[in-house]
N, C-alpha and C positions, 0 to 999 in steps of 0.2 A: 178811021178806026181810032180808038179810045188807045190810049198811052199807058201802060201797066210802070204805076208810079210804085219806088221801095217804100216800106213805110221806117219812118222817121226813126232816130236807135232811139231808146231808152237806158242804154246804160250810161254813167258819170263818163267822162273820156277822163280823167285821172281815177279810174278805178281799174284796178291791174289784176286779173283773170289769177294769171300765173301767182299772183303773192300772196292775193286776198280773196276773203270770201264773205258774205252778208250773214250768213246762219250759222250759229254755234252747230259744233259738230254733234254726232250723237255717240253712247255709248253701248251702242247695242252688241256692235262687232266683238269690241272689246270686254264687255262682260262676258259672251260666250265663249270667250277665247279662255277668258280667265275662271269661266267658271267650269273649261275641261280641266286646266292644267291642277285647280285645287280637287278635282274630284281624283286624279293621278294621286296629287300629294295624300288625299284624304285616305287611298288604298293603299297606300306606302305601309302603315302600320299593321295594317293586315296580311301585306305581303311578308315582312321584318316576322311576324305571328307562326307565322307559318313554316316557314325556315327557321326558327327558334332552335338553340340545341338545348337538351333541357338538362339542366346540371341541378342538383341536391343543395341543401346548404354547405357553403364551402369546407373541407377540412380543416380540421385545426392546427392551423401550419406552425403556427408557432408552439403547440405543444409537439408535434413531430419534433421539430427543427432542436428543441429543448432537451428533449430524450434522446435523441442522436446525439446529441453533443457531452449529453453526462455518461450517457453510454461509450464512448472511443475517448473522452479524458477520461475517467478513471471505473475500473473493471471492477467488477463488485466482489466484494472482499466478505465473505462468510464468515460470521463469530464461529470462532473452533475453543471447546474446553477440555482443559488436557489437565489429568492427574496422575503421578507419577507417585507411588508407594514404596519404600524404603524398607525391606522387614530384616532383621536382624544384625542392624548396621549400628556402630555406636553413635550414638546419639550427642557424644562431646565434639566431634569431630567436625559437624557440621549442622549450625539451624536449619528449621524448615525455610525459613525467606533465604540464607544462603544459598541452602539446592534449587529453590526454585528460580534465582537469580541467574544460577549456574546452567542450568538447564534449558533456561531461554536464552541466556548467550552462546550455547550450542547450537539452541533452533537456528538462531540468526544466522551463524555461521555455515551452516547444512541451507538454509534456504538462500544465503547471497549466492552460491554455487548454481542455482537453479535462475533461467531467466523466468522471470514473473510468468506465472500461467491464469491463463483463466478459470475464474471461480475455483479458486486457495481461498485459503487462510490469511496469507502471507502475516503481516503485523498483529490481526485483529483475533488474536491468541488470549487465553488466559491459562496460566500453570499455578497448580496447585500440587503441594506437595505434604504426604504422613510420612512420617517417622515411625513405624511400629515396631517398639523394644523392650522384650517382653510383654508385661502386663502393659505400659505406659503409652501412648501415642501421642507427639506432637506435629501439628498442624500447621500453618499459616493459614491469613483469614481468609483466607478464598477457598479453599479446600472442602470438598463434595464429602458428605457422611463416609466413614469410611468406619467397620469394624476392627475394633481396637484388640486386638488378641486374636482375631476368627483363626489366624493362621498356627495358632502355639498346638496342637494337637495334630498337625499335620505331620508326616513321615517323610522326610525328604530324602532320606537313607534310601528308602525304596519307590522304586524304578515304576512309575505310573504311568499309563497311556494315555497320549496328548488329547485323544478326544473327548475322555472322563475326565480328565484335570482344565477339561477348556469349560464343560457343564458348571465342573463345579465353581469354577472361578467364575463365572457366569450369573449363578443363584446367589453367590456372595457380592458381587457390585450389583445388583439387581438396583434399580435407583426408581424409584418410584414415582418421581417428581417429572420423568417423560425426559426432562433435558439428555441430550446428544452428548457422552463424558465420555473420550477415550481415555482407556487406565494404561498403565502398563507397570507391570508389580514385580519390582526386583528383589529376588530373593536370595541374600548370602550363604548360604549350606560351604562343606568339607567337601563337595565334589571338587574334582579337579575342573572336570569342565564344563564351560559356559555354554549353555544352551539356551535358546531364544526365540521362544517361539508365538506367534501373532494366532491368535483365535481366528472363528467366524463368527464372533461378535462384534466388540468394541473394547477389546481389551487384549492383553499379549501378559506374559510374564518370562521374566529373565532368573535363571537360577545357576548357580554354580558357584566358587569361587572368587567373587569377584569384588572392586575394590570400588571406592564412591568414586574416584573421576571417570574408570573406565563404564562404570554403570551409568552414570550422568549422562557419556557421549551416547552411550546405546539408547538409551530414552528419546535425546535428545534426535536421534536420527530415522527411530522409529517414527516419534512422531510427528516427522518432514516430510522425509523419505516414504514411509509407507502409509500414517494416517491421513494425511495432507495431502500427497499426490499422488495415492495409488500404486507403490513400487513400482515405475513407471522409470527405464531407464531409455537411454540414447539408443539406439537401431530399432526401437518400437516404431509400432504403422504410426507415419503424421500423416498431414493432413486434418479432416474433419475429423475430429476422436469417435465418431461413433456411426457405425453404420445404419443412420436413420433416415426415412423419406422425410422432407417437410412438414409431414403432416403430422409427423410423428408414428407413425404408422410405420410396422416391420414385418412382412410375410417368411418364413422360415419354410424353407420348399426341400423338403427329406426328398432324393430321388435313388433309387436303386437300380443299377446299369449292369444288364445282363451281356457280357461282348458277345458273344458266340452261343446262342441258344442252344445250336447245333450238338454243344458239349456239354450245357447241361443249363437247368434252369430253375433259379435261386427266387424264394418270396420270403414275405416277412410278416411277422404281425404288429402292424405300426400301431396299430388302437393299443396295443399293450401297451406299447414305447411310450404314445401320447400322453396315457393316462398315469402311468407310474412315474416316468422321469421326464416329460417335459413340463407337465401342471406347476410342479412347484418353480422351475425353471420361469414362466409364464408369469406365475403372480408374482413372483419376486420382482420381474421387470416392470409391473404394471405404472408406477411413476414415470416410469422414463417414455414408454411406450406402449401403443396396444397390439400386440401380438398375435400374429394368428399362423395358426401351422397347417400344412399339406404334404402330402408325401402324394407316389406314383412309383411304377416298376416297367422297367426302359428295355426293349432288348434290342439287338443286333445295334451293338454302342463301340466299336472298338475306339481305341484311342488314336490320336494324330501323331504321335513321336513315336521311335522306335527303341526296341529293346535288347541286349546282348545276353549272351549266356555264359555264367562268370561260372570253372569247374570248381574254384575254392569253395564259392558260397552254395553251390550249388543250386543255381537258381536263375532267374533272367532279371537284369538290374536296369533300370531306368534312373540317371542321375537328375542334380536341379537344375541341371544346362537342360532339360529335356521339358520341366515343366510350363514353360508358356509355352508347348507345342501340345501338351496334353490332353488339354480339353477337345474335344473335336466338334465343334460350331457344328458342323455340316448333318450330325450324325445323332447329336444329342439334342433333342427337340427338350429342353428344359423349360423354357419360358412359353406357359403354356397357364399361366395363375391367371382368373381375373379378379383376383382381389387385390393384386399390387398395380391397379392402373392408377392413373392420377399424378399425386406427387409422391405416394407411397415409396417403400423401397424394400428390395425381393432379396433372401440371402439363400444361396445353393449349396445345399450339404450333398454330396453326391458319395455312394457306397460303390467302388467298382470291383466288378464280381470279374477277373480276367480269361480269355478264354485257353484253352487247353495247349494249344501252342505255343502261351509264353505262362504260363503258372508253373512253379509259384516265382511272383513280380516282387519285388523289391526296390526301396529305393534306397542307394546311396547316398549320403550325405558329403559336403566337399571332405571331410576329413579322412574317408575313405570308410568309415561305420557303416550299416544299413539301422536307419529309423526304425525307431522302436514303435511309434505308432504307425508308419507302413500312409502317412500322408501329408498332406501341406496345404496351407490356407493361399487364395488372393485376393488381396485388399478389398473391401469392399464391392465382391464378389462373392464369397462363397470358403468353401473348403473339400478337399476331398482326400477320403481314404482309400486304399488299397489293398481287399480283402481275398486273401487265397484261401478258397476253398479248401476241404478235406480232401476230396474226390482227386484233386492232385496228384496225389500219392498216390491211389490207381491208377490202373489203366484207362487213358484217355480215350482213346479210340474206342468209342461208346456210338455205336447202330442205333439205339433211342436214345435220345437224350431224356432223363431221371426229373423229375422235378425232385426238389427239396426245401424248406425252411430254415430259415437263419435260428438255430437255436436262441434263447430267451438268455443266456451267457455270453453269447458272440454275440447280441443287440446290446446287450447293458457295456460292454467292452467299446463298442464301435460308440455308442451314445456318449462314452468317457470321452473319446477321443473329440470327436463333432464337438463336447462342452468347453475341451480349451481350445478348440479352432475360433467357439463362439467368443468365448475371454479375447483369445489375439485381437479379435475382430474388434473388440470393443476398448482395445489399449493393456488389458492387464494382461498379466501372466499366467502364466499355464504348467509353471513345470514345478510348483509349489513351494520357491524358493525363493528369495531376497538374499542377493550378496552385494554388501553394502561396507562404506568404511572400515566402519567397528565389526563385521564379521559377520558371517551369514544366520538368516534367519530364517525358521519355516513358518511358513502361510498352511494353512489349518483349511481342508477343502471343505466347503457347503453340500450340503446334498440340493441345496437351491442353484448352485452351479457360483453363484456368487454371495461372497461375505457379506454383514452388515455396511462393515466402516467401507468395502466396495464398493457398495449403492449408493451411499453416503460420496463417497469422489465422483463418482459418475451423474448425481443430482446435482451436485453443484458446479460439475462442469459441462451438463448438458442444459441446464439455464441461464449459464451465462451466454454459450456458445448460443443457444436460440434466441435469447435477449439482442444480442450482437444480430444476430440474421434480421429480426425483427425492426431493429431501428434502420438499417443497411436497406431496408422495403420501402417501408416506410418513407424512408426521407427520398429513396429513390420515387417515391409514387407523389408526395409531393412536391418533386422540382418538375415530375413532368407534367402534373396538373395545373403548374403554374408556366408552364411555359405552352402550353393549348390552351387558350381562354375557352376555342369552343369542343371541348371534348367532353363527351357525355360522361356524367360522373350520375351514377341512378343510387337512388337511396341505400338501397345495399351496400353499394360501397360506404361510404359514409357511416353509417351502424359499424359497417366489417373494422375502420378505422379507429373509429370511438371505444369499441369494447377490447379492440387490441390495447389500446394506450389503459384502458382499465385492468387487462390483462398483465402490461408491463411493470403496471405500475403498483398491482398486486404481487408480482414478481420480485421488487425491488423490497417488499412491506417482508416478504416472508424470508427473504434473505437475510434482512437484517436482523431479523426474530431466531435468525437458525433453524428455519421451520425448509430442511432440505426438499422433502416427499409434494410440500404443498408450493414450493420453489419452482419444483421441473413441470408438474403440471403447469401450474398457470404460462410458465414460457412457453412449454410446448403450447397452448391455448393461442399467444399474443402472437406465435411467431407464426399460426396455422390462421387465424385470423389476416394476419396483415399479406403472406401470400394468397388466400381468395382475393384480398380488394385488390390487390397487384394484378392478379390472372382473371380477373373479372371479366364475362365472355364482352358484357359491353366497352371495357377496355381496349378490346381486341378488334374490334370491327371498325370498317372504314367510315363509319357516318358522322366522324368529325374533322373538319377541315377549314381551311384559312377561310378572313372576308377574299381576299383575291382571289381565292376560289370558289366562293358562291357568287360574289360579284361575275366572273367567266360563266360561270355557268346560268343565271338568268338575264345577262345585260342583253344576250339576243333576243329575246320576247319582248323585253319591255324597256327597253333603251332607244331602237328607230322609231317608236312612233311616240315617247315620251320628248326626244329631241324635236321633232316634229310639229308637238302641240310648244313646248317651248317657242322656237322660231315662231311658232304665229301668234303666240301671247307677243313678244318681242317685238315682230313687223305690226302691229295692230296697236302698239303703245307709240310707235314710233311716228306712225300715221296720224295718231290722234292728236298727239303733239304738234306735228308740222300744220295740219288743220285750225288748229286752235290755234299756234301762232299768227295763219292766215287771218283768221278772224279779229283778233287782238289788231294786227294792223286795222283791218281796216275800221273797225269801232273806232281805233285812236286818229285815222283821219277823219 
């Protein structure tokens, strides 16, 4: 049989299997490795796309950061012009630049006593002062047209009513040039006494008696004391001075609270109320705010505190230990407006009608007196009166109970009362008096509920105080837009931001013009603006959030099999290396 021979090798015997190799390697593996891993990369951008948060162009931070900071260093200071008139004083005794020298070194003195308030006058004062004696008038140059003799025909002998002497004084500083002038006109007469009394204009006059330094102080403290700060003394409501929503917006909620139907039951005619004595109320405030009224008629309302029956006064008395137990939550459905939703803000005048049991109600006061107006405000709440019926005085033990109407005398009375709840509420006074260093003075009541030179303190200290809110948003909105890089900021905001700083900064233009009226608007504007882009609904929602948190939230999808194509790009490069060094040897042998 034939011998099955091997055949012969053909490989080199120094050619090494293991190290080397005859054929350059190929790239085939490795392009398709690499041509997943860049199709990965290439979708990276479209991924990044997609999860984009989409933010506006940025705020202007540094106009924020800028108006915040002029804003809390230095509080804006209203040009105040003050003329003070002299009539029947000698004229050797003191120049016009004396008095007026005199009379701003008493401002200064009446205002160091005061710590700085916002939106004053405080420095940025000017006093001007007439001389009128007899025929003659002298002036310093600062000094506002002033009629030079108007007063030589007047009767000071006889006893005139401050509301016809406040007209007329009125039609005679008439100043036609629009400028903002408080006067205050001291007049020497043979009366023994000083009387001093502030209009509901821009003007006051002082008569009696009286000698140039004592007249000097009394000017000089009217015009701190009451033109400058509103006769605004220590135990008034602090806090925010004015009970307003954000938005600038105020709902006045009339409500009329029947306790006890049973015994009888009380309506009103509020459209009368509305139209006669709140309208002017209404527009008077329109600077400051927009106002809107509602009323409602409440029965079975009694109160939460309890009442004694006192035989001196003959009556049931509720003292002001009793008062924050008065109101009864549970009982008195008030809050019942939707037009104070939002950032608005609601003020509760409540008329309570008591029932048969404890009328007629009285309150005590701590001094042991019963209130003359029979009620009492709380802060930035509301107010309430305490109205006893006639029916009283019959016999209560009434089988039907009567309806009746609040006579159009008993509404105008109670609407007195509700007008200086509304005053407390907003800082001033209500008992139409100023007692001050140099001696008491009466305030002259508006049938608008509030005086000129009132609205005038209240503009200028409700655009500072909104200026102040405004920047206080602001700067709070952008630390936190800068501390989320991805928080959705949508164009809105951004507009709401821009037109505020236009708003502010319109605010700061009219302040300095003394333009009071066009002051508070635009604040209330910048400070109503800059709370939207604050409250902005996309502000508020979750759809912004860290990269470590969108990283957590997509690396499960596309992180295992991105790692994946990684490694075999990796193992595939590392191969082709080893290969190709293979081959490099053996060429080089």
């Amino acid at each position: 049989m034939a011998e099955i021979s091997e055949a012969p090798s053909t490989l080199d015997p120094d050619f090494d299997q293991e190290n080397m190799r005859k054929s350059k390697p190929g790239l085939k593996r490795l392009t398709l490795s690499l041509a997943v891993l860049f199709s990965f990369l290439l979708g990276l951008p479209f991924l990044l796309k997609s999860i984009e948060i989409y933010r506006s162009s940025p705020p202007p931070f540094r106009e924020i950061d800028d108006l915040s900071t002029a804003i809390e260093s230095s509080p804006i200071l209203f040009p105040c012009h003050f003329r003070a008139v002299f009539v029947n004083f000698d004229p050797n005794s003191y120049t016009a630049d004396q008095l007026s020298i005199s009379v701003q070194a008493h401002m200064a003195k009446f205002a160091a006593k005061n710590s700085p308030a916002c939106g004053t006058c405080a420095s940025n004062v000017t006093v001007s002062v007439t001389l009128d004696s007899n025929s003659n008038c002298i002036s310093n140059g600062n000094n506002v047209d002033w009629k030079c003799g108007a007063l030589n025909e007047f009767k000071f002998a006889e006893k005139h009513e401050d509301g016809l002497l406040d007209e007329d004084f009125a039609s005679l500083l008439d100043n036609n040039s629009g400028a903002k002038v408080y006067t205050v006109v001291a007049v020497k007469t043979e009366q023994e006494e000083v009387r001093a009394v502030v209009g509901k204009y821009r003007h006051a006059w002082i008569m009696g008696r009286i000698f140039e330094e004592e007249a000097i102080e009394k000017i000089a403290e009217i015009f701190v004391n009451v033109f400058m700060n509103g006769g605004k003394e220590e135990g008034l409501i602090h806090g925010e001075f004015m009970p307003l929503g954000a938005d600038g917006r105020i709902v006045l909620s009339f409500n009329l609270l029947n306790a006890d139907p049973h015994n009888w039951i009380y309506d009103w005619d509020f459209q009368e109320i509305d139209e006669n004595l709140l309208s002017p109320v209404i527009d008077a405030l329109k600077p400051l705010a927009d106002v809107s009224v509602e009323s409602q008629v409440l029965y079975h309302t009694p109160k939460s505190s309890f009442s004694f029956w006192d035989d001196r006064l003959d009556s049931y008395i509720f003292s002001t230990k009793d008062l924050p137990f008065f109101v009864n939550s549970n009982e008195w459905h008030l809050d019942t407006s939707v037009a104070a939703g939002g950032l608005s803000k609601i003020l509760q005048f409540v008329v309570y009608v008591p029932s048969a049991k404890e009328c007629p109600l009285q309150l005590q006061l701590p001094n042991g007196e019963i209130s003359t107006t029979n009620g009492f405000i709380s802060p930035m709440w509301g107010g309430i009166v305490v109205w006893n019926p006639s029916a009283c005085l019959t016999d209560s033990k009434i089988k039907h109970p009567l309806r009746y109407k609040i006579s159009s005398e008993d509404s105008r009375k109670l609407f007195e009362v509700f007008m200086g709840q509304l005053r407390q509420l907003f800082g001033l006074k209500s008992d139409g008096l100023f007692v001050g260093a140099s001696g008491t003075s009466i305030l002259l009541a508006s049938e608008r509920g509030f005086s000129e030179w009132e609205l005038d303190v209240l503009s200028r200290q409700h655009s500072c105080f909104n200026l102040l809110q405004c920047g206080t948003t602001l700067g709070s909105l952008s630390r936190l837009v800068q501390s989320l890089p991805r928080m959705i900021i949508m164009d809105d905001i951004g507009k709401q931001v821009k037109y505020s700083l236009e708003a502010a900064r319109l605010t700061l233009s009219n302040a300095l013009l003394g333009i009071y009226d066009a002051s508070a608007e635009s604040s209330r504007q910048a400070r109503l603006l800059a709370e939207d882009a604050f409250y902005h609904p996309s502000m508020m929602s979750v759809s912004y959030y860290s990269f470590e948190h969108c990283f957590a939230v997509y690396s499960p999808f596309f992180l295992p099999v991105s790692l994946h194509v990684l490694l075999a790009v990796l193992r595939e490069w590392k191969r082709y290396k080893q290969e190709s060094k293979k081959y490099y040897a053996w060429k080089a042998k």
